[in-house]
C-alpha positions as CSV (number, residue, x, y, z in Angstrom):
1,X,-23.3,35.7,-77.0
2,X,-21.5,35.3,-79.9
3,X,-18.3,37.4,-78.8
4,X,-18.4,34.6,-75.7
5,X,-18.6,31.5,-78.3
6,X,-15.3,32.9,-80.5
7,X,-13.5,33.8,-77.5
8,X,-14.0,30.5,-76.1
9,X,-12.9,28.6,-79.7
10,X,-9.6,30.8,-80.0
11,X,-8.7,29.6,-76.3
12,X,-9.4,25.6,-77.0
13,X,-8.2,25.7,-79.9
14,X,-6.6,28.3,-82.9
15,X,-5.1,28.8,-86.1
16,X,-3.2,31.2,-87.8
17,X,-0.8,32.8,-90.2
18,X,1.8,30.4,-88.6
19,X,0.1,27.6,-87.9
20,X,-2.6,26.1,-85.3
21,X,0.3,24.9,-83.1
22,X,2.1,28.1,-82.1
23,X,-0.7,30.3,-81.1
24,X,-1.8,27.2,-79.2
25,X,1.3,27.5,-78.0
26,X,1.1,31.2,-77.0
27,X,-2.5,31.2,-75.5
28,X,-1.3,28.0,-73.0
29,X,1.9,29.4,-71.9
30,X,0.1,32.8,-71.2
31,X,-2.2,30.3,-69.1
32,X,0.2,28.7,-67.2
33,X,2.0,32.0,-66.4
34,X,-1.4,33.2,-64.9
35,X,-1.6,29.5,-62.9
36,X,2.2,30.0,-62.0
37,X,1.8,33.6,-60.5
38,X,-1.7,32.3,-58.4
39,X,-0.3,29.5,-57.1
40,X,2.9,31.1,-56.4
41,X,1.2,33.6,-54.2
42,X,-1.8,31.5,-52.8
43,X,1.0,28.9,-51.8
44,X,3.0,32.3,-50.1
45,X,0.2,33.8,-48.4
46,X,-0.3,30.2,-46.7
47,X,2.8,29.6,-45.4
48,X,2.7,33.0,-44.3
49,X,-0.6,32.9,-42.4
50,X,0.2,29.1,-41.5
51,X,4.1,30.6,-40.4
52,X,2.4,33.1,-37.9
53,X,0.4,30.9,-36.8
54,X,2.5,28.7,-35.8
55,X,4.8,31.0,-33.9
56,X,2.0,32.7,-32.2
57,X,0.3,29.5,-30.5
58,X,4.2,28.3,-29.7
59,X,5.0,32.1,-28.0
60,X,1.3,32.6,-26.4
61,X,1.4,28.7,-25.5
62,X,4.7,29.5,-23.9
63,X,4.0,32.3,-22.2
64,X,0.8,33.6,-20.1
65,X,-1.4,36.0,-22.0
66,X,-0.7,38.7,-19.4
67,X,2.5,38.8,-16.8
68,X,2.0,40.6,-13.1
69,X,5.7,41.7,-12.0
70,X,7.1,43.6,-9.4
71,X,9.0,46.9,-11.0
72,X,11.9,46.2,-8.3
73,X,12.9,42.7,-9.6
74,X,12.1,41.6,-6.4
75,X,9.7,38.8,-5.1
76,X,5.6,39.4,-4.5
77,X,4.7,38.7,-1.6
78,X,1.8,37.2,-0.3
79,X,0.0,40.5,1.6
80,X,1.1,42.6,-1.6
81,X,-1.5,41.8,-4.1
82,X,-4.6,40.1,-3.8
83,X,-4.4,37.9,-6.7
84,X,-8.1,36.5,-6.3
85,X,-9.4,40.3,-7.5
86,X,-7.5,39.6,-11.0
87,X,-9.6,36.6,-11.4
88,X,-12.8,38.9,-11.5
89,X,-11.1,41.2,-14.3
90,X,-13.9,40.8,-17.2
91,X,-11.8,38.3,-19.9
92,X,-9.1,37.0,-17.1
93,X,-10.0,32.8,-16.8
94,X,-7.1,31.7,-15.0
95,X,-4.6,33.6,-12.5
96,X,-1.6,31.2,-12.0
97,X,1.8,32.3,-9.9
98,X,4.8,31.4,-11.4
99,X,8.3,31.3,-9.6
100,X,11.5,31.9,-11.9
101,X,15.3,32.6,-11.2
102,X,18.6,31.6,-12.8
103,X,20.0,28.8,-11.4
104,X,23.0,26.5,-12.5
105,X,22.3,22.7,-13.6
106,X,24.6,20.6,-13.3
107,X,25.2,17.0,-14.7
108,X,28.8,16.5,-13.3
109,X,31.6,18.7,-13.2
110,X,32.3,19.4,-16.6
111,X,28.2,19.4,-17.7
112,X,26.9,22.4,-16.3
113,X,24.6,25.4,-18.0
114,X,22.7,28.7,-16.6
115,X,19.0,27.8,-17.4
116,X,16.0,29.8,-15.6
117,X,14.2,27.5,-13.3
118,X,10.0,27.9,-13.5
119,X,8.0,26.4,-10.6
120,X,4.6,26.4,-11.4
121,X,1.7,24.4,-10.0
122,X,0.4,22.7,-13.1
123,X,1.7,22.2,-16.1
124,X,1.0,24.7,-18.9
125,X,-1.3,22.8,-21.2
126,X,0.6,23.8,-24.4
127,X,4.0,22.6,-23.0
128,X,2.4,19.7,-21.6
129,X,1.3,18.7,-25.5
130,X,4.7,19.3,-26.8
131,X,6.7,16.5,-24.4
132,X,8.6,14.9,-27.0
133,X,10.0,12.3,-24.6
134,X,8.8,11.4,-20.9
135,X,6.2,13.1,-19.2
136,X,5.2,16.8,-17.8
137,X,5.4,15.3,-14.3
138,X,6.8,16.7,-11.1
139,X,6.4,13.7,-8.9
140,X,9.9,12.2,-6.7
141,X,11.6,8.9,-8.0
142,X,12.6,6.0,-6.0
143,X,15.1,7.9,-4.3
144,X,13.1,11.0,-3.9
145,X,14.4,13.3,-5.8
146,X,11.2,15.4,-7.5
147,X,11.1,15.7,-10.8
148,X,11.9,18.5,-13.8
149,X,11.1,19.0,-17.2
150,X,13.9,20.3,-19.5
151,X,13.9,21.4,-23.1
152,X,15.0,19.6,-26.1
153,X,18.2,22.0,-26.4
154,X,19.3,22.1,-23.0
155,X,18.9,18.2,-23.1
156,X,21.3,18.2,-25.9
157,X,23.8,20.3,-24.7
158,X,23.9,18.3,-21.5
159,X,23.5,15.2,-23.2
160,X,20.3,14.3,-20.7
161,X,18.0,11.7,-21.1
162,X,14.4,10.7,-19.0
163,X,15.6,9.3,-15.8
164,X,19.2,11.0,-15.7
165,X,20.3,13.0,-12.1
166,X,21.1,16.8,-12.3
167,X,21.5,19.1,-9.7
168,X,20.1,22.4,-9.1
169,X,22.5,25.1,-7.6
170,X,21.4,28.4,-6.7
171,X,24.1,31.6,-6.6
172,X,24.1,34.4,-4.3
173,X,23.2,37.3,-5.6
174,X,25.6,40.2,-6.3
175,X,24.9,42.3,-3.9
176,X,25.3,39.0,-0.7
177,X,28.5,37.5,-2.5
178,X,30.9,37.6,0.2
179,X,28.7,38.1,3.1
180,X,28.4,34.5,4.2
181,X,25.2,33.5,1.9
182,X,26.0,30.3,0.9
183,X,25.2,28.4,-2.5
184,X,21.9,25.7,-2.3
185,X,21.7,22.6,-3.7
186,X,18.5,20.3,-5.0
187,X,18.9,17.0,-6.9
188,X,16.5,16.5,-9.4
189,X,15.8,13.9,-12.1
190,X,14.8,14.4,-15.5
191,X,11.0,13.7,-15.8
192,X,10.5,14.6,-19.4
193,X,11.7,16.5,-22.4
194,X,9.6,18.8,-24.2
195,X,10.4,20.6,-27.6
196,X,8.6,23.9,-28.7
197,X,11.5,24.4,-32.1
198,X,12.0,27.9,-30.0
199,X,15.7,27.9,-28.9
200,X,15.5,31.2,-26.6
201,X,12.9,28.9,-24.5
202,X,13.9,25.0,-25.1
203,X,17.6,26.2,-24.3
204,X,16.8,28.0,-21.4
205,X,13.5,27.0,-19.2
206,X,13.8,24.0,-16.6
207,X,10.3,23.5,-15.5
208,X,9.6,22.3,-11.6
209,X,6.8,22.5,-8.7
210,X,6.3,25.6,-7.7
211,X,7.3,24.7,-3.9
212,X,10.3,23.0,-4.7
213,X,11.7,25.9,-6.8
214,X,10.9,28.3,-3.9
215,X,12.4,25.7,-1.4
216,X,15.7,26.1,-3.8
217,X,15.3,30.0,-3.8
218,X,14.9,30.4,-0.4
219,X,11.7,32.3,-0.7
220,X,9.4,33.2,1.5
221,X,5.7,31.0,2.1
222,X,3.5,32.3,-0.5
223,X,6.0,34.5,-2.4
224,X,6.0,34.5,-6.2
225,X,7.9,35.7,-8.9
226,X,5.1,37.3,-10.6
227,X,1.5,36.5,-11.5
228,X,0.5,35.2,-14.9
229,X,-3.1,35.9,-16.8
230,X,-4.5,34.0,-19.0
231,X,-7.4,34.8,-21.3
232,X,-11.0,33.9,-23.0
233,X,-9.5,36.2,-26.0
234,X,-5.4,36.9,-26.4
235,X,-6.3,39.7,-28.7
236,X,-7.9,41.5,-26.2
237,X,-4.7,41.3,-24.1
238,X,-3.7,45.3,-24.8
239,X,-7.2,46.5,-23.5
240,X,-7.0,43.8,-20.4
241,X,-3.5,45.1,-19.3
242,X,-4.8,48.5,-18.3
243,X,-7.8,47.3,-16.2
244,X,-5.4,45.4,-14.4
245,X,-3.5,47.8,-13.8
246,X,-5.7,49.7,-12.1
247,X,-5.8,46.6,-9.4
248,X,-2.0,47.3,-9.0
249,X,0.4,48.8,-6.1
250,X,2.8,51.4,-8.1
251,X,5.2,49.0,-7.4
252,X,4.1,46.2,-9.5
253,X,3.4,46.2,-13.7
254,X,1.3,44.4,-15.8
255,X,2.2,44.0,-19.3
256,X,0.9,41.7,-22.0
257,X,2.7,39.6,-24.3
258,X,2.6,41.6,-27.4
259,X,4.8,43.9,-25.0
260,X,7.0,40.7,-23.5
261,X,7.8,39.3,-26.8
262,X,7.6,42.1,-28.8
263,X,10.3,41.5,-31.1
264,X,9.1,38.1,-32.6
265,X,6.0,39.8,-33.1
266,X,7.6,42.4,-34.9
267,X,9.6,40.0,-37.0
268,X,6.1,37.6,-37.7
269,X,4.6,40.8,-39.0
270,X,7.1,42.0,-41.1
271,X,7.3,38.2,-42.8
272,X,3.9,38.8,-43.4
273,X,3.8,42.0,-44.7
274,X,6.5,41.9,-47.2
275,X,6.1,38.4,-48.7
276,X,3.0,38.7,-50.2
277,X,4.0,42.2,-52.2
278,X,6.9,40.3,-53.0
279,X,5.1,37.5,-54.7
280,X,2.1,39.6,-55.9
281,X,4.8,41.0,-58.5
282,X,5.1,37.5,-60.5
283,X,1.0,37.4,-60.9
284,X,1.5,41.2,-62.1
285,X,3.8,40.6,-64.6
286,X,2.3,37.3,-65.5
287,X,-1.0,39.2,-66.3
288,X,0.2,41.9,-68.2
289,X,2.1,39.3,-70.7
290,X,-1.1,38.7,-71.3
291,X,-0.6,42.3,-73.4
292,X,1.9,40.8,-74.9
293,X,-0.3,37.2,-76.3
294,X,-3.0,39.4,-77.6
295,X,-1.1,41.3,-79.5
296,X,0.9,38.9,-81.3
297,X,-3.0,37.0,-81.2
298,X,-4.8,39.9,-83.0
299,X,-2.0,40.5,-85.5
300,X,-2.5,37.0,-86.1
301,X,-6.6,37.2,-86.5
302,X,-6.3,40.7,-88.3
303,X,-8.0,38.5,-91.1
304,X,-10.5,37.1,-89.0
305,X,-11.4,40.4,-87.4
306,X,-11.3,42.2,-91.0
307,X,-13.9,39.5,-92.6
308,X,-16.2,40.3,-89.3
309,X,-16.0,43.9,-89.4
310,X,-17.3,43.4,-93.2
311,X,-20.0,41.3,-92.2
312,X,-21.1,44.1,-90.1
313,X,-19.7,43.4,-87.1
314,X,-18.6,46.7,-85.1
315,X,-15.5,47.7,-83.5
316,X,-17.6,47.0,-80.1
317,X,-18.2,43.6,-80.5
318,X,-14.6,43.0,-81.5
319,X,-13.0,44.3,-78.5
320,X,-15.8,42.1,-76.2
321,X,-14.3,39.5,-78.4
322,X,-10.3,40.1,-77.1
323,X,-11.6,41.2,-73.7
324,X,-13.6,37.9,-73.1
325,X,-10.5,35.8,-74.5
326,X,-8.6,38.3,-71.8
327,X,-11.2,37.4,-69.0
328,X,-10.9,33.4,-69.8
329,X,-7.2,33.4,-69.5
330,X,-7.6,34.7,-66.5
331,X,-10.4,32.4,-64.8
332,X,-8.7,29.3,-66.5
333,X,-5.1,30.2,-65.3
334,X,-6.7,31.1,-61.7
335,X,-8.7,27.8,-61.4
336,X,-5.6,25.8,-62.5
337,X,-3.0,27.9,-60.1
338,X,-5.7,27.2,-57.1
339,X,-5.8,23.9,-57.6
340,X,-2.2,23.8,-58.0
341,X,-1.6,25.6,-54.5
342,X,-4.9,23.9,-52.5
343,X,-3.1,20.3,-53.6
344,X,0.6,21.3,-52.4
345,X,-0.6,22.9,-49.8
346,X,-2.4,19.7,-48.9
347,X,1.1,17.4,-49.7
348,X,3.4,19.8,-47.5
349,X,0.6,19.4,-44.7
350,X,0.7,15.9,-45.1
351,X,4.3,15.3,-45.7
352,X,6.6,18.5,-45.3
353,X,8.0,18.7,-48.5
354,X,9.8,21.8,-47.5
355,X,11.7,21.8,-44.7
356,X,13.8,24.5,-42.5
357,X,16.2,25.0,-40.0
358,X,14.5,25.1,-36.6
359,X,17.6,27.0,-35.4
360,X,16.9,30.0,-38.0
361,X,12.9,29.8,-38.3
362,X,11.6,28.0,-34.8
363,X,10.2,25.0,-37.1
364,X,11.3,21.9,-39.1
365,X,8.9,22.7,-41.8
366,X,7.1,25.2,-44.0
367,X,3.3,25.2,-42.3
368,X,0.8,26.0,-44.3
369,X,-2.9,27.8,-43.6
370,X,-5.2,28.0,-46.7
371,X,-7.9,30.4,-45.9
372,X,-10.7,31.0,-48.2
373,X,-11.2,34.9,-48.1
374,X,-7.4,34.8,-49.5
375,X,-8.0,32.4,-52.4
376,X,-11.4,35.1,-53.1
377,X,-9.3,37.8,-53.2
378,X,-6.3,36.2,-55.2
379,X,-8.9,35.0,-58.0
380,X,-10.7,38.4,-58.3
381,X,-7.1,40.3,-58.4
382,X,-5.9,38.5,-60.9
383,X,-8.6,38.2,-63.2
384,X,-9.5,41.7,-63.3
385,X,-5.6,42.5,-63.5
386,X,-6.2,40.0,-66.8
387,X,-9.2,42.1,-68.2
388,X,-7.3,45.0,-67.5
389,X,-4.3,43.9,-69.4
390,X,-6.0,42.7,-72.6
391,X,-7.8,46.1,-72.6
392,X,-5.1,47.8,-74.7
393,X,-5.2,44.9,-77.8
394,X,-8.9,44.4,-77.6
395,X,-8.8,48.3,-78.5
396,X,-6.4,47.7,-81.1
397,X,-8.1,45.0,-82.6
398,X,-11.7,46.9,-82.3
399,X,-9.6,49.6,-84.9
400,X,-9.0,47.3,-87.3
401,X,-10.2,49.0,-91.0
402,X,-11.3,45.8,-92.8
403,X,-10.3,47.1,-96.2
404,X,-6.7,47.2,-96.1
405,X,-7.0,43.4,-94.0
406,X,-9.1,42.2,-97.1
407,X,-7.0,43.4,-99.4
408,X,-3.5,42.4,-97.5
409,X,-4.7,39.0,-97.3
């Protein structure tokens, strides 16, 4: 179509009342602010997705999809609860029990912390993929002592290291203090170190077999702290919760870990929420300069448009003409902002360009998560937002009386 083939020769290349170079000049930078806004919020809505990601599998990896407790803070015991009916729950694939209480560790005398000690019977396999030094093991050394696995944090605060001694040292509990229940002891040694970037865990949880951290505890055979659940689906965790629930003494709870961790859920989804509106403002404003370009690019072409409106050429076909060169702004300044994002999204994967402070955001560096449907839905924003926004010149250039053009020129 002929409004195509002058749309495309004013975008390659143009001349004008002040000169070939400047409206060059205009027509590229109103391309690059187009490529600028895409990539800026392409490259946002990655980090974003790649950010929640991220925190998700390191919270769900932590912790067990759903968590069986007993409403009194108290110990299950074994004739409580049959755990081998949660295992038939539709979507449950592994019941595990878990024992956990605080406990002092203590290096030497002045090298001691409060962590929570967590005896389970195998290793979670997350946890187990994020030992940064040793190994997720529970056997004794040489000297017997059985092993623990500590978290990067607490490992720096007590300046441990694979191999080291520390001793476990259990507290009575308010209510006995006084009353003749004495303190227990366990030596451990440091197995391995693992590192999950999440201080309220990596600070906190000393890992151990599940019989040696009820030996410390002085629980009974059999007893647990609670029950976790872990499922085919994580998302299906809310519906889950009440079905097992219904397998439940009033005295015990089940509650997933959308409940547990609530909070850093909350704060993922506001991230991800508010960012993208955030960002979607620069490809807003970037499109409607494109108002702007045309304007200054018909005033420029009033001669042009006044020669074709003499030749016949109605007011129509003309504004195709400014709408087209609208519409290939757009698609060229979205293909070059996608490729601008898909590549540095690529690099920071690679190389992680941007970094952050694990303390404030739970990870070293930016991650990124490209999906597809987003860069679909980016393109086919923006360029309608470009059509839309060269609407108001192509009309004003469709109005053009050639006449008073003709005779100006």
């Amino acid at each position: 179509m002929f409004s195509r083939f002058l749309a495309l020769r004013y975008l390659r290349g143009t001349s004008g009342q002040q000169g070939e170079r400047f409206l060059r000049a205009v027509l590229y930078i109103a391309v690059g602010g187009v490529a600028l806004g895409v990539a800026a919020l392409v490259l946002a809505l990655a980090i974003v997705r790649g950010f929640r990601g991220e925190i998700e599998q390191k919270i769900i990896g932590f912790g067990a999809h759903i968590q069986v407790e007993n409403l009194q803070d108290a110990p299950i015991l074994p004739d409580a609860l049959d755990a081998a009916a949660l295992g038939v729950v539709p979507g449950v694939t592994q019941v595990a029990p878990a024992v956990l209480d605080f406990i002092l560790l203590r290096r030497s005398e002045q090298q001691t912390e409060g962590v929570s000690i967590w005896g389970v019977e195998s290793p979670p396999p997350y946890l187990a993929r994020s030992v940064s030094d040793g190994t997720f093991s529970f056997a004794s050394d040489a000297q017997g002592r059985p092993g623990v696995v500590v978290g990067k944090g607490l490992a720096r605060q007590l300046g441990l290291k694979v191999g080291d001694q520390v001793v476990g040292i259990t507290l009575p509990s308010p209510g006995q203090m006084g009353l003749g229940e004495a303190s227990r002891f366990k030596a451990f040694h440091v197995a391995g170190i693992y590192e999950t970037a999440l201080a309220d865990f990596d600070d906190v949880y000393v890992f151990a077999d599940i019989e040696t951290a009820r030996g410390l505890l002085s629980l009974p055979d059999g007893a647990v702290s609670r029950y976790d659940l872990m499922l085919a689906n994580v998302q299906d965790a809310p519906q889950t919760v009440a079905l097992v629930q219904k397998l439940l003494p009033t005295n015990l709870q089940a509650r997933s870990i959308y409940e547990i961790y609530g909070s850093l859920f909350a704060w993922v989804r506001l991230q991800q929420s508010i960012v993208p509106v955030v960002i979607s403002v620069i490809v807003i404003v970037a499109a409607f300069n494109i108002v702007g370009v045309l304007l200054m690019f018909g005033l420029e072409k009033a001669p042009d448009m006044g020669i074709l409106a003499s030749m016949g050429a109605s007011g129509k076909m003309i504004r195709r003409v400014f709408l087209r060169l609208g519409l290939s702004i757009g698609l060229v300044g979205t293909a070059i902002g996608t490729v601008l994002a898909v590549a540095f999204a690529a690099v920071q994967h690679r190389f992680g360009v941007i970094r952050l402070p694990a303390e404030a955001y739970f990870l070293d560096r930016a991650p990124v998560d490209v999906e597809p449907l987003d860069l679909v839905i980016v393109a086919v924003v923006t360029v309608v937002l470009c059509v839309v926004a060269a609407w108001l010149p192509a009309r004003f250039a469709s109005k053009t009386d050639p006449l008073r053009v003709l005779r100006f020129r």
